[in-house]
N, C-alpha and C positions, 0 to 999 in steps of 0.2 A: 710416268704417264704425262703425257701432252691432249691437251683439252682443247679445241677450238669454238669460239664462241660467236653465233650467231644470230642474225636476228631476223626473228617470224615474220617478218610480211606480207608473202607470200609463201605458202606449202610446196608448192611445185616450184618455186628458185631455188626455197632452200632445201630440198630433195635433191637436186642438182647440185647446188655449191656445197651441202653436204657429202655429194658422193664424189665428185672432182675434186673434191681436197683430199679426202682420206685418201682414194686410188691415186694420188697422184704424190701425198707424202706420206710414208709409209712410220716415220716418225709421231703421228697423230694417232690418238689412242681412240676421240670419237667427239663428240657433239653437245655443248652445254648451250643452254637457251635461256636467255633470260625474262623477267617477265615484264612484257610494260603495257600499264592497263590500255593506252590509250590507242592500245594498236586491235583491230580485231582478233587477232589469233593469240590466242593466251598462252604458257609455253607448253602447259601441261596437252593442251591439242595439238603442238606441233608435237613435242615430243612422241606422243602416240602415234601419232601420221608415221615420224620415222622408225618407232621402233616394229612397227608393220611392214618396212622395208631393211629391217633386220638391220637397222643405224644403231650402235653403240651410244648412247647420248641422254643425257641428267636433265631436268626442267629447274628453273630455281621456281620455289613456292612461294609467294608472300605469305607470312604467319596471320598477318592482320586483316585478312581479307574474309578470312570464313572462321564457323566455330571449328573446332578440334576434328568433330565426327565426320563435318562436311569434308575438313582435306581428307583423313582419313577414306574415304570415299573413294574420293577422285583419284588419290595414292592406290589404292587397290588395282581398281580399275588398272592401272597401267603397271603394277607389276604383274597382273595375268598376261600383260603384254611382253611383259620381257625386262620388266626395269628392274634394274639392281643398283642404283645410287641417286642420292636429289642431292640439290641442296636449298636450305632452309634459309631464309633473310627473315627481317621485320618487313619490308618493303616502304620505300620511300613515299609519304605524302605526293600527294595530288597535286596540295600548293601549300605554302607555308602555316595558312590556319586549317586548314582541314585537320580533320581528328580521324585513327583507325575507327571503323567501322564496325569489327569486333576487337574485345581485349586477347585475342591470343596474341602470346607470346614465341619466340623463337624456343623459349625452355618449353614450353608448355609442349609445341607440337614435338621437341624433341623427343621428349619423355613416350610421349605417346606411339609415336613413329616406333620406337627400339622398343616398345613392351609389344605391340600388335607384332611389326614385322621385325623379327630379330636378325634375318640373313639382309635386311635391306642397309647398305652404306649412304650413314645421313652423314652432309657435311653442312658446316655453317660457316656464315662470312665473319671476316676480320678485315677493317680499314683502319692503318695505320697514320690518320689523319684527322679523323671527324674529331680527337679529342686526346687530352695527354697518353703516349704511347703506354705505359706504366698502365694506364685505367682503363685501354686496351688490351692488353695483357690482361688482365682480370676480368674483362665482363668473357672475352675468350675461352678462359678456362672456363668459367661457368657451365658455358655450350659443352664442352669439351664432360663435366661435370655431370653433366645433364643426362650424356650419353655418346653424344656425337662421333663421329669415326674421324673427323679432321676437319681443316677451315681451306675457302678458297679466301683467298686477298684480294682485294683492292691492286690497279696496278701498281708497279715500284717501278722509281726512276733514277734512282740513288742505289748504289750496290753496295755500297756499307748499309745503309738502312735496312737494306735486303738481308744483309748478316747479319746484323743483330736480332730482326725476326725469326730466320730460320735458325739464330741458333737456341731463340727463346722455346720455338715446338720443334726440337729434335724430338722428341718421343711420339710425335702426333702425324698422321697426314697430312701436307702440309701443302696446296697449289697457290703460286707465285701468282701474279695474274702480271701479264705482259702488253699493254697498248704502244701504238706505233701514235706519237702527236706530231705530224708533222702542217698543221695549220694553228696561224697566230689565233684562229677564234677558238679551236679548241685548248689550246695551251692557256688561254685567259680563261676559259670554262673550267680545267680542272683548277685554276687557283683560285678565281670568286666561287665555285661553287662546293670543290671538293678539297679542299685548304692543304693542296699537295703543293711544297719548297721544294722548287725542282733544283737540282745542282749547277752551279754555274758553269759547267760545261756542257749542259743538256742543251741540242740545237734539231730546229725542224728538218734537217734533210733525214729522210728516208734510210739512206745508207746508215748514216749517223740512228735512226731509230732500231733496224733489222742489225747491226752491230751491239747494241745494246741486249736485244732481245736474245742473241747468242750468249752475252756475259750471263744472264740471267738464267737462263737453260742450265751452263754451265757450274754456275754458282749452286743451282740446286739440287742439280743431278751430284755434287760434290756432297750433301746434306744427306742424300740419300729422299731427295723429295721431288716435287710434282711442278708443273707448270700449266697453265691456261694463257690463250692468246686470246686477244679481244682488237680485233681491228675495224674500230668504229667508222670510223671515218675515211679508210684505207681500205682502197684494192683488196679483195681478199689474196686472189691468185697472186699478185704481185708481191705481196709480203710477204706470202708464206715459201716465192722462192728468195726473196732475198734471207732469212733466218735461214731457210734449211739448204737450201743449193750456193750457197756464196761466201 
């Protein structure tokens, strides 16, 4: 499975560039959304927008944002729509002193999620960055523990790093996550913010990023595992033919 990841700004764009991607690369399996408060459309609203237009596509939930009962709710809601997979984060502060709002946890809503809805695929993130890989590895299985059906990543920009993860969850669902950095402000972004050592041969052209995002496709459909594209900052149409047409 190939995931493409979008972002809510508008309903009606991304109804559009959700369906011009899929019709247009038949190697995309459908539509994850992420959630970021500061935007009006939350993902679990876009999500529902698409799955009313019969779009394939997961919302990510922040855990800390409501009690248990409340997501469970809002989860409902949209599997009478048609949803059959999320995925679960803590979700990232607002600013560095701000405190969650509520104490759920990603276990907490995990547990919960797979006791109500047992046919629903929860997956949970893993960032092979924030913190010694090893102690990532363990708070993972937790989720995994918890109940989880697999982890989306954090992108990977190093293909050994990549092997070493996927070959840590062979037995798990496992999506890669894939960004194209081809500007010096986001390449300083992912290293003061998100403590990714990129390899010294990683360079901003384009070619040079959709040649990567092939190794990586590669690398995991070898594993027997999953991928997600995230092109933040990139062309959506443009990238997705350089990976899949080039």
């Amino acid at each position: 499975m190939i995931f493409l990841e979008l972002v809510a700004r508008n309903l009606d764009n991304l109804l559009r560039l959700a369906s011009n991607s899929l019709d247009s690369h038949c190697l995309l399996t459908g539509i994850n959304i992420p959630d970021i408060k500061r935007l009006d459309t939350r993902s679990y609203n876009a999500v529902a927008f698409l799955l009313k237009h019969k779009i394939r596509c997961l919302p990510h939930i922040r855990a800390q944002d409501a009690p248990v009962d409340e997501h469970l709710k809002t989860i409902e809601t949209l599997i009478e729509l048609g949803l059959k997979e999320i995925l679960i984060i803590s979700g990232d502060p607002i600013s560095k002193t701000a405190k969650p709002v509520y104490n759920t946890t990603v276990i907490d809503l995990v547990n919960a999620l797979k006791s109500k809805f047992s046919s629903l695929k929860v997956y949970c993130g893993i960032d092979p960055y924030r913190q010694g890989l090893n102690d990532e590895f363990e708070y993972a299985d937790k989720k995994l523990q918890a109940g989880a059906d697999g982890l989306f990543s954090q992108p990977f920009f190093d293909i050994e790093l990549l092997d070493r993860v996927l070959n840590e969850f062979s037995n798990t669902n496992f999506f890669a996550g894939i960004a194209p950095v081809t500007k010096q402000s986001s390449f300083d972004y992912w290293v003061n913010v998100n403590k990714v050592s990129f390899p010294e041969e990683f360079n901003l052209d384009l070619g040079y990023n959709c040649g990567l995002a092939q190794r990586i496709i590669s690398l995991s459909k070898s594993y027997g595992q999953h991928c997600y594209l995230m092109p933040i900052k990139t062309p959506v149409g443009e990238f997705l033919d350089g990976v899949f047409n080039s």
